[in-house]
N, C-alpha and C positions, 0 to 999 in steps of 0.2 A: 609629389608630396615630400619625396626626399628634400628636395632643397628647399622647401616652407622652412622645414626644422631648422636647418644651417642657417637661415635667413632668422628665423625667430629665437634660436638660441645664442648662435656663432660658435664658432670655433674656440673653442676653451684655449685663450692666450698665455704664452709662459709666462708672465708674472702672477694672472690667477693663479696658475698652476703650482708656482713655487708659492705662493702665500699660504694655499690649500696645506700644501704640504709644510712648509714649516709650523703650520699652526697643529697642524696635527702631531710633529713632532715635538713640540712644546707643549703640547698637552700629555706627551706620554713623559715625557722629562718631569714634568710637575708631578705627574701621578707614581711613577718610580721614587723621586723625593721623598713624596708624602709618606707612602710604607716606608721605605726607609726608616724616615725618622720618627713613626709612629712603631715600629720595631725596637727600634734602638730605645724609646721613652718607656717600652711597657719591663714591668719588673719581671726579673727572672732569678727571682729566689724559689728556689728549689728546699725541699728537706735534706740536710744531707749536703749542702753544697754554700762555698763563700756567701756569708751576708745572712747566713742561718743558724741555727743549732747545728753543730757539726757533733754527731757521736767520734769520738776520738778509740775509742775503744774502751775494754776491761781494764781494772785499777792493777791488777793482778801484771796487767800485758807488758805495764810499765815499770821495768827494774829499778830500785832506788839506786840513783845516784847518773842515771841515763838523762838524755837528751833524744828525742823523740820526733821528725818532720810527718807530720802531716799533710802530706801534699794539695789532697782537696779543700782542707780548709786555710790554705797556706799560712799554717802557723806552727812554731815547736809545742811540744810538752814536755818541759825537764820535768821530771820526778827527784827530788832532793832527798839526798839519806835519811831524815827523819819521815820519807813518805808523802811530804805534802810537793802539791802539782802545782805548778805554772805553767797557764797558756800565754807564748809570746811569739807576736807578729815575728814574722821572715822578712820583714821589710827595714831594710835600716833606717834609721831616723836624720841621716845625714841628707839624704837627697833621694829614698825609697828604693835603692838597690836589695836584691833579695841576700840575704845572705846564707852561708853555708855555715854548717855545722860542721868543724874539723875533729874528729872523734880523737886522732893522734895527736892537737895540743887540745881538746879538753875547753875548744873556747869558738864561739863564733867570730869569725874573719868577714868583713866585707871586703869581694872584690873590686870594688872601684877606687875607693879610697883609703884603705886599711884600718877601717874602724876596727877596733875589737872589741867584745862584750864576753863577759863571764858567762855561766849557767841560770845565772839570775837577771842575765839581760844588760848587768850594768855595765856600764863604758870603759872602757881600762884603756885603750890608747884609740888617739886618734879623732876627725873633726866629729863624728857624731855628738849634736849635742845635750843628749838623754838616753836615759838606757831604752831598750826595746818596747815597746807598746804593748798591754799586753789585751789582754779579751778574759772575760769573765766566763769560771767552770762551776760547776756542779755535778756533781757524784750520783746519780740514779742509778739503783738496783746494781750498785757496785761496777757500772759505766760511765768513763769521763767524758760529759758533753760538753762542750765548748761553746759560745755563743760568741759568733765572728760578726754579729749587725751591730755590735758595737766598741769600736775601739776603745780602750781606757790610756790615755797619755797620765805619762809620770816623772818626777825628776829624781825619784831615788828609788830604790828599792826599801819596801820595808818588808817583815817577814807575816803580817796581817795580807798581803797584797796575796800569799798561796791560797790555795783548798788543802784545809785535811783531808785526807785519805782514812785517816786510823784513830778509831778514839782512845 
């Protein structure tokens, strides 16, 4: 009976064998793909995080005349001597390097290219060709929230572009 089987099935030949097997590993390559990039498609906005309302904090938190990063919502908040807030992108507008806030000159520095921008985002030297981008706030129960799902491009600063703080 032994050798009916071998005679009725044969000997499983190496190229069956590697075909078996490369298809099998082609099917796990396709299926590794698939999640992938049905991971990578699904949203992952969060409360609280880039591409959301981001609470920045109390109006209080932020000292007039400061400069304020935001880490999880990657954007500054100046608060300007008269009190009123600007949220602006960390993103330079020259080719999207983040930039630093230098609290000893008083001005944002990008390090790739030496852009520089005021407290208000506008451009004072260098190839950046607009000031900072900024993101729309609102003031609830005397916390500034920030809304980062959408950027606002601009080519100047006006002073309608802040939030008051103080009536």
């Amino acid at each position: 009976m032994t050798e009916d089987r071998i005679t009725q099935y044969g000997p499983v030949s190496r190229r069956k064998f590697l075909r078996w097997a490369f298809g099998v590993s082609l099917l796990g390559l396709v299926g590794q793909a698939g999640l992938g990039i049905g991971d990578f498609l699904k949203p992952r906005i969060e409360p609280g995080s880039f591409g959301a309302k981001v609470p920045a904090g109390l109006v209080g938190e932020f000292g007039k005349g400061t400069v304020t990063h935001i880490s999880s919502g990657r954007f500054y908040v100046s608060r300007f001597e008269s009190g009123d807030v600007l949220a602006m992108s960390h993103r330079c507008t020259h080719l999207g390097c983040t930039v630093p806030w230098l609290e000893a000159e008083g001005r944002f520095r990008c390090p790739c290219h030496s852009s520089v921008f005021n407290t208000r985002g506008e451009v004072l030297e260098g190839p950046a060709p607009r000031p900072l981008d900024l993101f729309s706030v609102e003031i609830v129960d005397g916390e500034v929230v920030v809304d980062t799902g959408n950027r606002i491009e601009r080519d100047r600063f006006s002073p309608d572009q802040a939030t008051k703080t103080e009536v």
